[in-house]
N, C-alpha and C positions, 0 to 999 in steps of 0.2 A: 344433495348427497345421495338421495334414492336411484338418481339418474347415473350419476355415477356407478354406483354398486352395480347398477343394472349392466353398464357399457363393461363396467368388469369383467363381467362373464364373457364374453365371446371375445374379448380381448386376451383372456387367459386361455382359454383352448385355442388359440389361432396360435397364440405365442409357441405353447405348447407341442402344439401340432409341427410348426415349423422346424420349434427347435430337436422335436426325435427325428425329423426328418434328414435336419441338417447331420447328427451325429451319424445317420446311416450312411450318407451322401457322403461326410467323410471319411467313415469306415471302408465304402464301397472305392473312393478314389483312389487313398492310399493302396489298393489293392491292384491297380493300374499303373500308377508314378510314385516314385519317391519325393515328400514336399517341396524337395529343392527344384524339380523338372514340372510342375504344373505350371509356374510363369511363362514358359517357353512353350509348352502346348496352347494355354488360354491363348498365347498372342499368337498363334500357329508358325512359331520362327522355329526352324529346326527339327520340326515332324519328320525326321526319319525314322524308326523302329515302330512296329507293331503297337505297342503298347502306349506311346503318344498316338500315335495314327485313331487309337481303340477313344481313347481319352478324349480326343480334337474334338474328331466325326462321329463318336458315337456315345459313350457316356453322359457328356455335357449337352450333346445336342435332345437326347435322352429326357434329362433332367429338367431342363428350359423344356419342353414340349408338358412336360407336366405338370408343371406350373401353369402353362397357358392355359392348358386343357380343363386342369380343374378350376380354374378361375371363370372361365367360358360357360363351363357348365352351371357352377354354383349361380351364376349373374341369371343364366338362363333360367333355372330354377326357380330362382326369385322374383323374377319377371312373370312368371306362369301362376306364381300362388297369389303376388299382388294384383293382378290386372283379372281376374277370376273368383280372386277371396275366395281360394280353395286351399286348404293346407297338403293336399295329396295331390295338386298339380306339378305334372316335372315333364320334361323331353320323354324321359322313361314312361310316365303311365300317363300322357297322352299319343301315346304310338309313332311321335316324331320321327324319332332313332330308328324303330322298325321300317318306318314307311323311307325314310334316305336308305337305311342299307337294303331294303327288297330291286328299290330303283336303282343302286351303284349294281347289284344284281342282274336285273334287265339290261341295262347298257351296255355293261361288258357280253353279254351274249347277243344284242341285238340290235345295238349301235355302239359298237367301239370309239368309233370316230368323234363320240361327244367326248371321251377322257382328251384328244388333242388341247379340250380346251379348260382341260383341270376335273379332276371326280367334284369340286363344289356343286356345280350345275344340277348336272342327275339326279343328286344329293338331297341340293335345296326343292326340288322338284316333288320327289318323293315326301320329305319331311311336310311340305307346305300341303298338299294334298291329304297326307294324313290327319293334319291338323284340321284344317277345315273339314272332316270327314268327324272327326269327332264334337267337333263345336255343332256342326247339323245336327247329330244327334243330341244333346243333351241340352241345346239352346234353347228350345223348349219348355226346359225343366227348371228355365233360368240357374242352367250351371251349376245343378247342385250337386256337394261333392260327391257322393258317390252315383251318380246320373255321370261323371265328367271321367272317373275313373274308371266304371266299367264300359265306357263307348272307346274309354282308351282302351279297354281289353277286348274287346271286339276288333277294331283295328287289327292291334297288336296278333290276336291269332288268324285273323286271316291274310296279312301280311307273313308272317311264319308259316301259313299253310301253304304259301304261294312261294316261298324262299325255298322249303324242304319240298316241293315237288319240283322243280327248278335243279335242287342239289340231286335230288335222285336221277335224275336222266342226264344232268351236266353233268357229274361230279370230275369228271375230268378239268373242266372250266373253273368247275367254282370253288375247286374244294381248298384252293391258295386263301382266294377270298372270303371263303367259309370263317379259318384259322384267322384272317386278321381282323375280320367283321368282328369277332370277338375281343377285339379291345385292345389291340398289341402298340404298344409305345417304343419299337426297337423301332431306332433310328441307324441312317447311315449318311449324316450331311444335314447341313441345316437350312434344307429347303421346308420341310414343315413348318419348324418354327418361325421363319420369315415370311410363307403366308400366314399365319396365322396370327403373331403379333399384330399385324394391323387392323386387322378383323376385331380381335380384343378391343385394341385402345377406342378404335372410332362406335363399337357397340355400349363398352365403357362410358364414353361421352353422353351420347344419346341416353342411355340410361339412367345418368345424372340429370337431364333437361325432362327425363319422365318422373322425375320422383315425386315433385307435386301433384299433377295426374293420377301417380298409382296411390299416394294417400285416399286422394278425392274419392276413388275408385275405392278401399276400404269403408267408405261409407254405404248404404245403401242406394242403387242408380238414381231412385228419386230425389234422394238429397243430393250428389251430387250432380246432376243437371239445376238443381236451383240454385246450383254456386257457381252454375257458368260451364262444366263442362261438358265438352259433346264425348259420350260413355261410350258410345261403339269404334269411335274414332281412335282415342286412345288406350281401350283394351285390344282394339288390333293392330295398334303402332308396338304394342309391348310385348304381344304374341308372335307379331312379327319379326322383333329382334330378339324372341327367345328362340324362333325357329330358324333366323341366319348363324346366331350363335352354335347353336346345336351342331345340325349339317355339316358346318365349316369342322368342328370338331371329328363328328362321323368319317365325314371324306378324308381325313385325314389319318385317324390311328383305329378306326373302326367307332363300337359300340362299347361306352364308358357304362356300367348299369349304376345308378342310384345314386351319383356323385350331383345332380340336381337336385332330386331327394331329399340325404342327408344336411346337406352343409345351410339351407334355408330353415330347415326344421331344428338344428342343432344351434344355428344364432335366434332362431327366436324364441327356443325354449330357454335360453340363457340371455333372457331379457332383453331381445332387440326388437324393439314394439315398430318406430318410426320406419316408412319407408325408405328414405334414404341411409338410416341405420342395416334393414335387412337389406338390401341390394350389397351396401360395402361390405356386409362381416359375413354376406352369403360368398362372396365374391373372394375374400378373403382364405374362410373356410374353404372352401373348396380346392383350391391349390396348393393350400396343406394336407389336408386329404388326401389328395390324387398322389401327391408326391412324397407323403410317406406311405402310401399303401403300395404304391409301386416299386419304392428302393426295399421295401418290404420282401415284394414279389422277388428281387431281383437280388436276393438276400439270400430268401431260400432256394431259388436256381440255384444259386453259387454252392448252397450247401448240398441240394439232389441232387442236380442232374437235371431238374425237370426242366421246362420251357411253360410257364405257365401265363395266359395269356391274362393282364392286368384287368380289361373289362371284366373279364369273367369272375376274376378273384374279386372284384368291388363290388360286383351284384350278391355275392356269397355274405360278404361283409354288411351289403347295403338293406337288402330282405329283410334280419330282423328288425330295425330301423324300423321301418315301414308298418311292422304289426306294431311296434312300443306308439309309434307317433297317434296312430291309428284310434289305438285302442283309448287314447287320453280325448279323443274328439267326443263332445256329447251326439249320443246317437238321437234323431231325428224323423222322424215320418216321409216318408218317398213320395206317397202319393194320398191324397183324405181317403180316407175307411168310406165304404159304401153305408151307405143310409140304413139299410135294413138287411135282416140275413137273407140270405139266398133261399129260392125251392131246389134241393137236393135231386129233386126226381127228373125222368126226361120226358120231355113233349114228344110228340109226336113226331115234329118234323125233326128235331134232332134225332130220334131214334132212326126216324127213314135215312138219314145224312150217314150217319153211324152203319147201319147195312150197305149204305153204298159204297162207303171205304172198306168196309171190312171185303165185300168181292170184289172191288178193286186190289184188294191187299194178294187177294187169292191168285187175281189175271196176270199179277206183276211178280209172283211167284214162279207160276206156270211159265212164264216168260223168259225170266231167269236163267230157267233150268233148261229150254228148251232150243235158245233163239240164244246165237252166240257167231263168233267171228272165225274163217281161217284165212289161208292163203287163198280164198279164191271168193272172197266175201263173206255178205253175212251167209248164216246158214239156219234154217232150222233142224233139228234132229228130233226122228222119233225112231221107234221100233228096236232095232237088233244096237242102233248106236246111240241113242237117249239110253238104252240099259249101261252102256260102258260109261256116259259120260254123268248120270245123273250123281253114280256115287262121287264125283267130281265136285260138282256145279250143290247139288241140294243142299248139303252139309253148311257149305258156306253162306246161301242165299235163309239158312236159318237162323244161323248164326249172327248174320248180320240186322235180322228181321227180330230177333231176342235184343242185340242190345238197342238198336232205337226204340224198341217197345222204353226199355229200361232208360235210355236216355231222356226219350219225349216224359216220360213221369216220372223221373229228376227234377227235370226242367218244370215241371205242371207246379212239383210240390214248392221248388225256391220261389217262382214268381208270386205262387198265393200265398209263403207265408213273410214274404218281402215288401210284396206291392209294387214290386220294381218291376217291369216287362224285361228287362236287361239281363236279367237275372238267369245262373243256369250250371248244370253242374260242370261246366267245364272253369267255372269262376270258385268252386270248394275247396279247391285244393286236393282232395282224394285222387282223382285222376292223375296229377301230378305226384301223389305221394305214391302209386299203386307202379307207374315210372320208375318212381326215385330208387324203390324198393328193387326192381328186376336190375338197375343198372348195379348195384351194391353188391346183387349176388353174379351178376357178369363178371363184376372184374377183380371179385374176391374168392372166387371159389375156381376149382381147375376145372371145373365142367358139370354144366347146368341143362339138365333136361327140361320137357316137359312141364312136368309134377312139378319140379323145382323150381321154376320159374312161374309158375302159380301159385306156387307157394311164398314165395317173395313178393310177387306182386299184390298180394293180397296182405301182408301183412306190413306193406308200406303205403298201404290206403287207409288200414285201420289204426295206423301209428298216426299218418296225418290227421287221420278222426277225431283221435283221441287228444292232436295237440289243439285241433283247432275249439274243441268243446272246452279242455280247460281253457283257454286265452277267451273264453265266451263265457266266461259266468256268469253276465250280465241277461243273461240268453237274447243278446241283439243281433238279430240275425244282419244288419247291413254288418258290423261287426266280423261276424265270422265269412261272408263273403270276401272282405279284406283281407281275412287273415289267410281264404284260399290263394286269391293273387299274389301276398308274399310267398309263399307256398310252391304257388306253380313257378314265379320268377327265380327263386333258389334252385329249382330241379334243371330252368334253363341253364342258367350257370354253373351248374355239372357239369349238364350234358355238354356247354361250348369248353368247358377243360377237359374232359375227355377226347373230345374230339381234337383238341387242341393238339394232343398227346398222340396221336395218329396209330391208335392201338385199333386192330380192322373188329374186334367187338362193338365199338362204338357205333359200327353200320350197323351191327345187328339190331342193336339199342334204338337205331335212329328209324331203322325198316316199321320194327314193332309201334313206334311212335307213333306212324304216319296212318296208322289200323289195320295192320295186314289181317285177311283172312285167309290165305294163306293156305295155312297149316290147321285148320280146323279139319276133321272128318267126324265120322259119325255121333260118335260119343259125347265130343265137345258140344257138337250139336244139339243135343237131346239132353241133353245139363244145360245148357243155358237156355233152351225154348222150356223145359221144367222149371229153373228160375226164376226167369221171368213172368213165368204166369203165378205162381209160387207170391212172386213178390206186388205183385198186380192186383190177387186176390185179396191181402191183405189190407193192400190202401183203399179199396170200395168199404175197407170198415169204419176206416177216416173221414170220411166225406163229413160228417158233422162237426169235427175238429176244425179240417180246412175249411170248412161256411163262416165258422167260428172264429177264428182267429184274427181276418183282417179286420174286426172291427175295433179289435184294440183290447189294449189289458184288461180295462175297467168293467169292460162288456165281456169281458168274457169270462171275468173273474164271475162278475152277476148270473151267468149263464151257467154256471157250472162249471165250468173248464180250468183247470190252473195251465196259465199262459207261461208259466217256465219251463215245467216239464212237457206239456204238449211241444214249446220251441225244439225241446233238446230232441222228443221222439220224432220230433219234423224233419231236425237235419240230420240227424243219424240215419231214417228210413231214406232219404235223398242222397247222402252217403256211400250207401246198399248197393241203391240204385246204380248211382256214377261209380262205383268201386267194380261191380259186376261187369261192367258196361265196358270199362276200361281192358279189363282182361281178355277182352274179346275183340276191341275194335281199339284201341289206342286211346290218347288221351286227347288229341286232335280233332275236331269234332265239332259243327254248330247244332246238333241236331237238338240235344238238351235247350236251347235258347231259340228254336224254332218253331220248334211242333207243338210248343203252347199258343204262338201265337198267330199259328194255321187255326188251329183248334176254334180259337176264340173269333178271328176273320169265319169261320163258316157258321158263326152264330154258336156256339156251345162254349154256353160263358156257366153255366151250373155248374157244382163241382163232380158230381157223376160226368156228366158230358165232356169238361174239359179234360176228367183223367184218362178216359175211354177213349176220345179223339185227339190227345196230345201219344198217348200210346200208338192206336195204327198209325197216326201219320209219321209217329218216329220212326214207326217199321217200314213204313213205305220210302220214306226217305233214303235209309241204310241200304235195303235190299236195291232199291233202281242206284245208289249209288255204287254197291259193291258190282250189278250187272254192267253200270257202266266204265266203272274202273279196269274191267277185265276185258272189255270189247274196244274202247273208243279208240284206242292206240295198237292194237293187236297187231307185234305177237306181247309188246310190253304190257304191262299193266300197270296200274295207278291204285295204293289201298285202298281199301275200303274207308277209311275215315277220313283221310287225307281228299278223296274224292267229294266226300260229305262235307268236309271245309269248303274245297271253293266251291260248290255249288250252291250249300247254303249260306255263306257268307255274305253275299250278295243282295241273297232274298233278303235274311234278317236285316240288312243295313235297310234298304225298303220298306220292307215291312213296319220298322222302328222310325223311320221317318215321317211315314205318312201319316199316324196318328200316336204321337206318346203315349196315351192314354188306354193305348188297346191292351 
């Protein structure tokens, strides 16, 4: 009987699920035909007027794509948490979705000729790449959940980083594709759903012949290899058919966000224990899902006016999802507490290390300002035209040189009081809230200066602050890293309905994203290099804290230290940090997730050391990044953050590969 009760649940919200959907569906059709004329459109006999014509080819085919779609994904979903035993594995937060729509991206600018033979190809290409891109990373960590979710957010923003500088200099190309990358289910004809039925059913299949396998794979690898199975074999038979599933979906109606997510998380907290139980009621779930979320969508069109793109409005739905799931996970240890506390103080040769950056910090300044590109090459300038051009070029190159200070010691303070290397303020959510905040006062207010638009972006980092500390009472920081990436994936999905909505603020929104500096001169200037030193000086009082802390509660209770409120003062000052950081360079960014782990490669693993040389090299980063964003394309230019993404993206996948443990 328990078994039963248990199968109840997810049998009653699918039911459920289906049948609000069904009453919209028929809400929505009646508003097409009169009941007597659906017979005659279903069979397509007599399609003449508009409104059969609407009903044939484009309602029903509609509808049926949404069922596939969320059934596609939920399977997909299920496949990822069972063949990884990670409950936050999905197509979404392992960067799948990202990595097929950057490459449906690429193609159409730079080989068309691959669509002749269907957008699936480019698609799967991109998705499968990404995958294995994140599995590199975190396979070391034997896949632990959040080792698997934030290499999927690694991915994920350097694929974004590489989409939106792509969108800036195509936008003519891309910006169709922009709109439907974001999720859109309007059909005209029932070519989607024809490929894509079959794609289901034969993944469907296979998925039943794995479900023995992904039980097995619920135990731990060493038990099941003594029960016979080969573990690499069928965690990449089941990753593989979550990343054909996916793809097929992408190429098709764009980017669904969090419909993998939900529908696996929602049947197994409503007692679907067995693997062949979550595969069906994930499978299930998800195509009620999709398909009342979208006659949802297509509801409120009918009552606005708007045009709202379905992925986008599922990632809005699907984010908080993601903190509830999250938060119900027992929090865990990333990596063993070192043996003994640290020496605070610096050696010798790190201090030499530490002077050598910092004149380097000085030559890459001087550089900046003085070494730049026109029409006739590069150039240097000094004298009568360095005076016209420095009040140009300085302001910026400080600006940019303040917030990686500010970013590199974000990033210093998540990793040490994490232990995770992965870690970093563009994973807080702040960045993303300081965002969320300017787009709010963009498109609500008749006009947003300056001031005003520091002033919003500031008080949607510390809204984010505030939400992510209370959802952290526990004060686990893997915990409120999670509850960053809900965070930040909510603000994407604004940003793709706004854009969706084709309102030209949206550029403005998307410019400042990418880090412009732009628009900084003196003043800004000189507030945020006071700032940042401002905030710098402070954290040299911490160093006993941070020595302290990675050794664990117990130790640190015994030491003096209370380990809750040091957490809270930890992420709030990293916060600070990423909040400042953001107003100045965008949200867009590796530098946070870098510059600790340069720091720590040049040997300054102390915590004096690591904060001092996670800071210059932040700064050195930003500044060659903004000198290079302004010259490499001249007369266009490339933000400043946006330029810090793909340059450091790269490194850190490197860096993070060569030793986890750094």
């Amino acid at each position: 009987m328990g078994e039963v009760a248990r199968r109840a649940g997810p049998a009653t919200l699918t039911a459920s699920l289906l049948a609000a959907a069904a009453a919209l569906s028929w809400w929505r059709a009646a508003e097409y035909l009169p009941l007597g004329a659906w017979l005659d459109a279903l069979s397509m006999r007599n399609v003449t007027d508009t409104s059969q014509m609407l009903f044939a080819y484009s309602f029903l085919p509609r509808l049926v794509v949404s069922l596939l779609c969320g059934a596609a994904l939920g399977l997909a979903g299920a496949l990822c948490q069972l063949s990884l035993r990670n409950p936050i594995a999905s197509p979404t937060t392992l960067g799948i979705e990202a990595g097929a729509s950057l490459a449906l991206s690429v193609a159409m600018l730079w080989a068309p000729w691959l669509f002749a033979f269907g957008r699936v190809w480019p698609a799967l290409a991109g998705g499968a790449l990404a995958a294995a891109g994140v599995l590199a990373l975190s396979w070391r960590r034997g896949l632990a959940p959040i080792s698997v979710i934030l290499a999927g957010l690694v991915t994920g923003l350097f694929c974004a980083a590489f989409a939106a500088m792509l969108t800036l200099f195509k936008t003519e190309y891309l910006a169709g594709l922009f709109i439907w990358g974001s999720g859109s289910l309007s059909q005209q004809g029932w070519t989607a759903a024809a490929k894509l039925a079959p794609v289901f059913v034969a993944a469907a299949l296979a998925a039943g012949m794995l479900a023995r396998p992904l039980a097995l794979l619920g135990l731990d690898d060493a038990k099941a290899r003594s029960l016979g199975l080969s573990v690499a074999t069928a965690r990449l038979a089941a990753l593989s058919l979550a990343v054909v599933l996916s793809v097929n979906v992408v190429s098709a109606v764009g980017v669904i966000g969090f419909v993998s997510l939900a529908a696996p998380g929602l049947a197994r907290a409503l007692g679907a224990r067995r693997a062949q139980h979550q595969l069906a009621w994930s499978t299930a779930m998800g195509a009620g899902l999709l398909w009342l979320v979208d006659q949802a969508v297509q509801s409120a069109d009918a009552l606005s006016g708007l045009s709202l793109p379905t992925g986008a409005v599922t990632a809005l739905l699907g984010a908080p999802l993601l903190i509830v799931l999250l938060m119900q996970q027992r929090s865990v240890p990333l990596v063993p507490p070192p043996a003994a506390v640290e020496k605070a103080l610096l050696t010798s040769t790190t201090r030499s290390r530490l002077i050598a950056l910092g004149l380097l910090g000085v030559i890459l300044l001087a550089l900046s300002t003085t070494v730049g590109r026109d029409g006739d090459g590069w150039h240097l300038s000094l004298g009568q035209e360095l005076d016209r051009l420095v009040a140009l070029r300085l302001p910026r190159a400080i600006a940019a040189l303040a917030a990686g200070v500010m970013l590199g010691l974000a990033g210093c303070l998540l990793q040490r009081l994490t232990g995770n290397p992965m870690a970093g303020p563009e994973v807080l959510g702040v960045s993303a809230g300081a965002a969320f905040g300017l787009a709010i006062a963009l498109f609500s207010l008749p006009a947003v200066g300056p001031g005003l638009q520091l002033l919003a972006a500031s008080v949607g980092a510390f809204a984010a602050l505030a939400a992510i500390l209370a959802l952290d009472r526990k004060a686990s920081p893997d915990r409120a890293l999670i509850a960053g990436i809900a965070f930040g994936a909510m603000f994407d999905a604004v940003i793709n309905v706004l854009m969706a909505g084709g309102d030209p603020r949206a550029m403005l929104l998307l410019n400042w994203m990418m880090g412009s500096t732009y628009a900084v001169d003196a003043t800004a200037a000189l507030v945020s290099i006071a700032a940042a030193l401002l905030l710098f000086g402070g954290l040299l009082l911490t160093a006993r804290m941070l020595t302290i802390l990675p050794l664990g509660r117990g130790v640190s209770s015994a030491l003096g230290l209370n380990p809750t409120h040091s957490h809270i003062l930890t992420l709030a000052l990293s916060a600070l940090l990423a909040a400042a950081a953001t107003l100045i360079v965008g949200p867009l960014s590796f530098v946070g997730l870098m510059a600790p782990h340069l720091a720590r490669r040049l040997g300054m693993r102390q915590v004096l050391a690591e904060l001092v040389g996670a800071a210059i090299l932040g700064g050195l980063v930003m500044v060659a990044a903004d000198w290079f964003g302004r010259t490499i394309v001249f007369p266009r230019q490339i933000p400043a953050g946006l330029a810090a993404s793909l340059i450091g993206g790269p490194c850190l996948i490197w860096l993070l590969a060569r030793r986890p443990s750094s």
